[in-house]
C-alpha positions as CSV (number, residue, x, y, z in Angstrom):
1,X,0.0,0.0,0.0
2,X,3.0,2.3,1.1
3,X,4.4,1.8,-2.7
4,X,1.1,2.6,-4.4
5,X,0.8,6.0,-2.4
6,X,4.6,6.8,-3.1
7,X,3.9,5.9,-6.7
8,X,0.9,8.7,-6.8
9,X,2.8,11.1,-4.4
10,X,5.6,10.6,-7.4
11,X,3.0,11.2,-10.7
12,X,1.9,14.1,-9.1
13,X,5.6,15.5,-8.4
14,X,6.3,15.0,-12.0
15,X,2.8,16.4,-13.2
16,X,3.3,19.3,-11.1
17,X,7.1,20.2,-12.3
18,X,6.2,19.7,-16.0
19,X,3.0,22.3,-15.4
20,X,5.4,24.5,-13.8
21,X,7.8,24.3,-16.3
22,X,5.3,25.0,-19.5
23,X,4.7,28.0,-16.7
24,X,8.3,29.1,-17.0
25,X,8.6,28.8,-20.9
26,X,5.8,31.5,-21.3
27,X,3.1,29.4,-22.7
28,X,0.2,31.5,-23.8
29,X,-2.4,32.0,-21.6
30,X,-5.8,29.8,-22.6
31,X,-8.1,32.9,-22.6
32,X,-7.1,36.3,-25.1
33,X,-8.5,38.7,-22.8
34,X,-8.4,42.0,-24.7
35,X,-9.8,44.7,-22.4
36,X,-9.5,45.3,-18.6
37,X,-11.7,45.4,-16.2
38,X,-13.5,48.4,-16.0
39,X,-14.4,48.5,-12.1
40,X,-10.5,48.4,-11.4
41,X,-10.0,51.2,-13.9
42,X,-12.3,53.5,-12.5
43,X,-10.8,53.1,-9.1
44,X,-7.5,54.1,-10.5
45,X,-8.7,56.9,-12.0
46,X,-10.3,58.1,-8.8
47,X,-6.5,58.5,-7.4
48,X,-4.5,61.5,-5.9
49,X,-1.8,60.7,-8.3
50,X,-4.4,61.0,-11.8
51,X,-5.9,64.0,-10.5
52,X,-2.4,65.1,-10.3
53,X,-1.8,64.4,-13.9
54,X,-4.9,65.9,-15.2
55,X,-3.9,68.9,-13.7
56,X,-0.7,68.9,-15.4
57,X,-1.9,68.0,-18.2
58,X,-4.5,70.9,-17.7
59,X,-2.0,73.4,-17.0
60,X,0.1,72.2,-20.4
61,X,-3.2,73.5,-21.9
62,X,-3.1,77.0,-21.1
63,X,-5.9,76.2,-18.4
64,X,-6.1,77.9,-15.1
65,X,-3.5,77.0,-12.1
66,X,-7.0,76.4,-10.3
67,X,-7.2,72.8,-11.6
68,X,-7.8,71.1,-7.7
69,X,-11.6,70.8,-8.6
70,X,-11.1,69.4,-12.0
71,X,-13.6,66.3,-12.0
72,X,-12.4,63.4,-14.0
73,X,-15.0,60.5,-15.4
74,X,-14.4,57.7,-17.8
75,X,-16.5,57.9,-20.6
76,X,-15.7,55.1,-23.0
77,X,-14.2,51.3,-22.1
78,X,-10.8,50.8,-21.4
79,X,-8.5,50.1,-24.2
80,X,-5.1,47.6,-23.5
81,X,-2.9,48.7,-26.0
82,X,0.0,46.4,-27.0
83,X,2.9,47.1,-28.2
84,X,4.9,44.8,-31.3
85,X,7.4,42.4,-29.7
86,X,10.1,42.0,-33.0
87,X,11.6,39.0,-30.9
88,X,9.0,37.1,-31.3
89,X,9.8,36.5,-35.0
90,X,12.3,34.5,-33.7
91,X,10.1,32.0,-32.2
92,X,10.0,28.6,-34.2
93,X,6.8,28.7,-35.6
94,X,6.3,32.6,-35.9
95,X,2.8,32.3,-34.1
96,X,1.2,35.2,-33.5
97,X,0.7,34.3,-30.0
98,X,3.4,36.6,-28.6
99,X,3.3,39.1,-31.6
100,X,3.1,41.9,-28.8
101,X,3.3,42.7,-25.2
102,X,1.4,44.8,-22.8
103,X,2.0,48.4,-22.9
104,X,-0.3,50.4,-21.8
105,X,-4.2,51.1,-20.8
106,X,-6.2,53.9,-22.9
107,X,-9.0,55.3,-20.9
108,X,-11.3,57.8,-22.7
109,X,-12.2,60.3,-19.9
110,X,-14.0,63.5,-19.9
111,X,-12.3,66.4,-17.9
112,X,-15.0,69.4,-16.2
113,X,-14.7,71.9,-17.9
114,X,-13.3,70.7,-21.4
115,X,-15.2,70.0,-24.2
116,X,-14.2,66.8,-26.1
117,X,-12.7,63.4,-24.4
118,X,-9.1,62.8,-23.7
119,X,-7.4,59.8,-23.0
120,X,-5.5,58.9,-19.4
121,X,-2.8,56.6,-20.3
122,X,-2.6,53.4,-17.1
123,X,0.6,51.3,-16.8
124,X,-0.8,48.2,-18.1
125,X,-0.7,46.1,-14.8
126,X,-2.1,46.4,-11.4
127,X,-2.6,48.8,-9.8
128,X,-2.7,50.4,-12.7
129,X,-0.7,53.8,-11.8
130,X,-1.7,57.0,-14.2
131,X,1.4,57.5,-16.8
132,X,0.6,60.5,-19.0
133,X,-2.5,62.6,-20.2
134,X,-3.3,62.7,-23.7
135,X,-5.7,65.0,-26.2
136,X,-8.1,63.3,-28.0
137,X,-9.1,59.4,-27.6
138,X,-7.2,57.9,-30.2
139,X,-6.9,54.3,-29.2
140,X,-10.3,53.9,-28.1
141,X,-11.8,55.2,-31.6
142,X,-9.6,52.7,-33.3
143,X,-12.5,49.7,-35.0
144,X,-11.3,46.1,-34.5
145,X,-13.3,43.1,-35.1
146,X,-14.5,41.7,-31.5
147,X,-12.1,39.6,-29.7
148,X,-9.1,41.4,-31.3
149,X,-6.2,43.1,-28.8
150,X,-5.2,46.7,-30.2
151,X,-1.7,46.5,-31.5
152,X,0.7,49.4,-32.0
153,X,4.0,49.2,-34.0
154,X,5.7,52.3,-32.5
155,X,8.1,53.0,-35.3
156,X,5.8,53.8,-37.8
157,X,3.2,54.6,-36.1
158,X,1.0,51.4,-37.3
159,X,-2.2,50.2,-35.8
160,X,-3.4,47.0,-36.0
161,X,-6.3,44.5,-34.6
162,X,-4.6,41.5,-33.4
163,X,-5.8,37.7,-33.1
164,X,-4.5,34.5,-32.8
165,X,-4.3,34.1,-36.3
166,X,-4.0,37.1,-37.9
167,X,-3.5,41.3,-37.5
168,X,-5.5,43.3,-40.0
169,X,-3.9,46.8,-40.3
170,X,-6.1,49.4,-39.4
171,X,-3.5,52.3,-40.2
172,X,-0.4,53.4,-40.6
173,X,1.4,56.8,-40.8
174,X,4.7,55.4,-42.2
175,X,2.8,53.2,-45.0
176,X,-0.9,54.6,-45.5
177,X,-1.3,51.9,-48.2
178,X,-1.0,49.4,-45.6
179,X,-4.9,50.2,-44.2
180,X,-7.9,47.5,-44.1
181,X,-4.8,44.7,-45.5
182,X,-4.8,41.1,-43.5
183,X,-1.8,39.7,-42.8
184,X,-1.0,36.1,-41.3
185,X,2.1,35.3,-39.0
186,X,4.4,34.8,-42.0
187,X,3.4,38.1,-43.9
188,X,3.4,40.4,-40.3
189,X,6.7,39.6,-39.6
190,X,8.0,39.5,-42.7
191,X,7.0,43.4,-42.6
192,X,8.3,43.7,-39.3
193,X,11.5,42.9,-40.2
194,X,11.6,45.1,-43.1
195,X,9.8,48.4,-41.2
């Protein structure tokens, strides 16, 4: 009986270690969550430190130093915004998987006493600290097909909407001829390397 139980205590030993170790490879996460959670959004927006920003960010605007009041409310979903990850074209395979990491949350927020929405810029992880104030909401005006993560190529300025399978360009400063094309994992690095 005692060699039956060390025989199970042992499978799971070895089960456990190789699940650990897919851990430590960086296998891709089962569920493509795209969007963050709004309730925890709106809690870091109701923060000294983003009330600080939008008061910067105010003052950068030629608005009065009396910006303490300044009410800030999201006013749109939250947006994660990736950013390309060129080493991932040299994964065996090239899957799109791990085409792009985390870089940062768009929030489309109306400030009192402005007249169109801006976007507060999140570090993309918890607790999700205010980074910078922009004008205009961007990212969050961006169309992607549902289920697609927004993808940004910095460089050239180059949005795209990002599955498993595919990114479909949804513009590009650099290469304007590039909007509304599909490419697979082959094709989007192929560009990547060539940017």
């Amino acid at each position: 009986m005692s060699g039956s139980v060390l025989r199970i205590a042992i499978g799971l030993l070895v089960v456990g270690l190789g699940l650990s170790g897919c851990a430590d490879r960086g296998a891709p996460a089962t569920v493509w969550e795209s969007e963050p959670d709004g309730s925890a959004i709106d809690s870091a927006i109701d923060t000294p430190a983003a009330q600080r920003l939008v008061g910067s960010f105010l003052r950068s605007s030629g608005a009065s130093n009396d910006v303490a009041a300044m009410a800030l409310q999201r006013v749109g979903a939250p947006v994660m915004v990736y950013a390309t990850y060129p080493s991932s074209a040299d994964d065996p395979g090239h899957s799109l998987e791990r085409a792009g990491i985390e870089s940062y949350i768009a929030v489309p927020v109306r400030v009192a006493g402005r007249n169109a929405a801006d976007t507060l810029q999140l570090e993309p992880l918890p607790p999700y600290l205010p980074r910078a104030m922009a004008t205009g909401v961007e990212e969050t005006s961006r169309p992607r097909a549902a289920g697609a993560r927004l993808l940004l190529d910095y460089p050239t300025h180059t949005w795209f909407g990002w599955t498993r399978t595919q990114v479909a360009v949804i513009s590009s400063e650099k290469t304007p001829a590039l909007a509304g094309k599909e490419l697979n994992a082959e094709a989007f690095y192929a560009w990547l390397r060539t940017r």
